[in-house]
C-alpha positions in Angstrom: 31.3 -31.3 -6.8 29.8 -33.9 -4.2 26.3 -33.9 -3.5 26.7 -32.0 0.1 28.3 -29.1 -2.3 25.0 -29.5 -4.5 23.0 -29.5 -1.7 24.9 -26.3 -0.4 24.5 -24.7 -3.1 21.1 -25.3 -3.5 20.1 -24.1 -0.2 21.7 -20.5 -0.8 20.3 -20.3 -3.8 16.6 -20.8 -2.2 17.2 -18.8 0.7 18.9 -15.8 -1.5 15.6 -16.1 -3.6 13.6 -16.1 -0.1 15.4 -12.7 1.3 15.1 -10.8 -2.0 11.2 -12.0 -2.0 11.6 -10.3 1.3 13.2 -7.5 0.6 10.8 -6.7 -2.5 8.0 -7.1 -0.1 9.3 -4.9 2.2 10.0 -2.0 -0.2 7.9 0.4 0.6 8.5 3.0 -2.3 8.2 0.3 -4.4 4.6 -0.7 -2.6 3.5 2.9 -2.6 4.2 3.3 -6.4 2.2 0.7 -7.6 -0.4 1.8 -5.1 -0.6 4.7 -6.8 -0.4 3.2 -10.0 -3.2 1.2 -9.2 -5.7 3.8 -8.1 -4.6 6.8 -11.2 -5.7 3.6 -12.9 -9.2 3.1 -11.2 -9.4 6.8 -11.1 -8.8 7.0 -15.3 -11.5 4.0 -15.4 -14.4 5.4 -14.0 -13.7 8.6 -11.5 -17.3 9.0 -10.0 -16.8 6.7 -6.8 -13.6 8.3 -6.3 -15.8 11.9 -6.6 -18.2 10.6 -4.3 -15.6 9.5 -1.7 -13.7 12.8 -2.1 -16.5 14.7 -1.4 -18.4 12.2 1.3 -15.1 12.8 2.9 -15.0 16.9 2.9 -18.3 16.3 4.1 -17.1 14.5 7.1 -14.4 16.4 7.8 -16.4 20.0 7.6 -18.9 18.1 9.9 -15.9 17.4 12.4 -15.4 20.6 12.8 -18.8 22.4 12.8 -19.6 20.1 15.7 -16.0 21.2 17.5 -16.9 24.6 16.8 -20.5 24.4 17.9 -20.3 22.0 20.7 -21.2 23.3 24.6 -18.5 21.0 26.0 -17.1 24.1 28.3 
């Protein structure tokens, strides 16, 4: 094999690495399973500030509506 073939060869081998990097990256079942991997995790480690975001955002959202309901914007 010369050293252009080496060189070739070498080059697909970096840029087949690159587009499965890529692609790995751009997986987005993939992505979303570890996401949730990662916050059953944080949740199993200390659940309170996932409580208090939970209900800080029911609180929100039943806020959201009051106001809609309660508004005079006729």
């Amino acid at each position: 094999m010369s050293d252009v073939d080496g060189r070739i060869a070498a080059s697909r081998a970096e840029l087949e690495a690159t587009l499965d990097a890529i692609e790995d990256k751009l997986n987005v079942p993939k992505r979303v399973g570890e996401l949730t991997e990662k916050a059953k995790s944080s949740y199993e480690s200390n659940p309170m500030p996932w409580i208090i975001g939970g209900l800080s955002a029911a609180a929100v959202a039943i806020g959201v509506v009051a106001w809609a309901i309660l508004s005079n914007d006729d």
